[in-house]
C-alpha positions as CSV (number, residue, x, y, z in Angstrom):
1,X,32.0,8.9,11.4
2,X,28.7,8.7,9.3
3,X,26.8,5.5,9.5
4,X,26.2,3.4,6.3
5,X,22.7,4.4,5.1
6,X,21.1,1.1,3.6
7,X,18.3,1.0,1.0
8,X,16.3,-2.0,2.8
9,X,14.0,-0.9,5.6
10,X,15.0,-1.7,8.9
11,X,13.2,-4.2,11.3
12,X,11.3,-1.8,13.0
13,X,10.4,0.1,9.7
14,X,8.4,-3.1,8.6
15,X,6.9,-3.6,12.0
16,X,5.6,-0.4,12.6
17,X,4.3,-0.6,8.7
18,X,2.6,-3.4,9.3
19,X,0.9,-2.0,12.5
20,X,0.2,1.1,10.6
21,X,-1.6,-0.9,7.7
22,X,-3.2,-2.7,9.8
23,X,-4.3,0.4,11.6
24,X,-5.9,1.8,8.4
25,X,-7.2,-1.5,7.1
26,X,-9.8,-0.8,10.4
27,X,-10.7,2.7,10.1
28,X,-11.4,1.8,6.5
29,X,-13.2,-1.4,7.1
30,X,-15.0,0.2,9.7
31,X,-16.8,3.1,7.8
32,X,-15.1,5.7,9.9
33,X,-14.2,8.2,7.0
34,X,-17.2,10.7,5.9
35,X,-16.6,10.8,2.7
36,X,-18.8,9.4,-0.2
37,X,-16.3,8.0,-2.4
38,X,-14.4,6.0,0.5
39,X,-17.7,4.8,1.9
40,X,-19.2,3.0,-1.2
41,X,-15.5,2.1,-2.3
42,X,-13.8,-1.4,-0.8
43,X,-10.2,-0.2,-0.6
44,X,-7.8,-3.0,-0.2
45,X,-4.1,-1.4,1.9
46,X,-1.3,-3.8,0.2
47,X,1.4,-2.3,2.4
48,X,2.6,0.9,4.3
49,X,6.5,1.6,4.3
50,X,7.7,4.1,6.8
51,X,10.5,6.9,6.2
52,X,13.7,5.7,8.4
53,X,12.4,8.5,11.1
54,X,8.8,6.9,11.0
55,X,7.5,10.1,10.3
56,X,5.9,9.7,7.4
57,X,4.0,6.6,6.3
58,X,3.1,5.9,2.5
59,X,0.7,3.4,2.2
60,X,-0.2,1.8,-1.3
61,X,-3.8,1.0,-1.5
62,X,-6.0,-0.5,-4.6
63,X,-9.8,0.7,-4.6
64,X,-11.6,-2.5,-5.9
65,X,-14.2,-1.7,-8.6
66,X,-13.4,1.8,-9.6
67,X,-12.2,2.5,-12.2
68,X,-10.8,5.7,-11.8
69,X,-8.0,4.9,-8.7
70,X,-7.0,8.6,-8.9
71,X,-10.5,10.0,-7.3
72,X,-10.1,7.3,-4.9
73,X,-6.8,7.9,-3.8
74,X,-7.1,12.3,-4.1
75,X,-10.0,11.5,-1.4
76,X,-8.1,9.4,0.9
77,X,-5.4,12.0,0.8
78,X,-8.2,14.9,1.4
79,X,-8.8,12.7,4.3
80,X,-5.5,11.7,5.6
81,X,-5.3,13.7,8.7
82,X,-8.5,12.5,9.9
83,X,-7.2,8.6,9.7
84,X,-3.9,9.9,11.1
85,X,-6.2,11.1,14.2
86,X,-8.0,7.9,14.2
87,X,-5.1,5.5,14.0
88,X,-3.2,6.9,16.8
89,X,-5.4,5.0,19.4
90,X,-3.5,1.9,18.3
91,X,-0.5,3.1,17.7
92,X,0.3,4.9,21.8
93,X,3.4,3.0,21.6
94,X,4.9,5.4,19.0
95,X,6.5,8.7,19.5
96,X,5.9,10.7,16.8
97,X,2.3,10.2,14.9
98,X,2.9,9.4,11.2
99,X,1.5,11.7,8.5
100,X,-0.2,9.7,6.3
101,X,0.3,9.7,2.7
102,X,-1.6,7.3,0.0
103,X,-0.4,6.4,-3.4
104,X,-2.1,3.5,-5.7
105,X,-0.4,0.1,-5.6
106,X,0.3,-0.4,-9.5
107,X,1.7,-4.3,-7.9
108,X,-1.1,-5.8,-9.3
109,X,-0.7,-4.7,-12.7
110,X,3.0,-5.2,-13.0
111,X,1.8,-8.8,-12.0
112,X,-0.8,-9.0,-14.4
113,X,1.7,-8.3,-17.3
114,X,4.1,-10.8,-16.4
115,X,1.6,-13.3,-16.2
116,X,0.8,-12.0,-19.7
117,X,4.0,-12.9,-21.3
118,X,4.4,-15.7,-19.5
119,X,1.5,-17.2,-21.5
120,X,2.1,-15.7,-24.6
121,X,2.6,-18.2,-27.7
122,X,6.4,-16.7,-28.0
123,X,7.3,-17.9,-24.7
124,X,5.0,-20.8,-24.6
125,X,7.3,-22.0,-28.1
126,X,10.2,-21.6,-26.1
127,X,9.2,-23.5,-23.1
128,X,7.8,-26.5,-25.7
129,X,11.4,-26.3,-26.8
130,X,13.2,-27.1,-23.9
131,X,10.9,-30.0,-23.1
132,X,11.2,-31.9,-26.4
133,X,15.8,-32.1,-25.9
């Protein structure tokens, strides 16, 4: 009998994502990573989700102030084995280590456009509208 795979992470997979961001978030914060780029770039972690095995952690980050996110985000991959050394001092309680991969957090923007049509005159009309009935 197979079990029912679900879409939504489990319990455990957003608690040991949080840890994990939080995790980062300090060796970040913290200047640990030798790299140029990182160091003179605020990187803000928005959130880590963890593959059902917790084996692999993808956490979305937004580099504040640059420009070009991909540089930022190649270098923190270059890197990632180093912060997966560095994170596993607060993370003992785990198993298995998780490799660490990091992607850019396009959130923000997909927030930023919504916001921009929900001001725009069109929709602004329609909302006017609905008051005046």
């Amino acid at each position: 009998m197979t079990k029912a795979t679900s879409s939504a992470p489990s319990q455990r997979m957003l608690r040991v994502g949080e840890q994990v961001r939080a995790a980062i978030t300090q060796v970040l914060q913290r200047g640990e990573v030798r790299d140029d780029l990182i160091e003179k770039t605020v990187i803000s972690v928005s959130e880590v989700r963890m593959s059902p095995d917790l084996k692999i952690a993808t956490a979305y980050v937004t580099p504040l102030g640059v420009p070009d996110h991909n540089a930022v985000i190649e270098a923190l991959n270059r890197n990632s084995k180093f912060i997966r050394g560095r994170i596993g001092g607060q993370l003992r309680q785990m198993k298995y280590m998780p490799e660490v991969r990091f992607r850019d957090d396009t959130s923000f923007d997909n927030y930023k456009k919504i916001d921009q049509l929900l001001r725009s005159p069109e929709v602004q009309r329609d909302l006017d509208g609905e008051t005046e009935e």
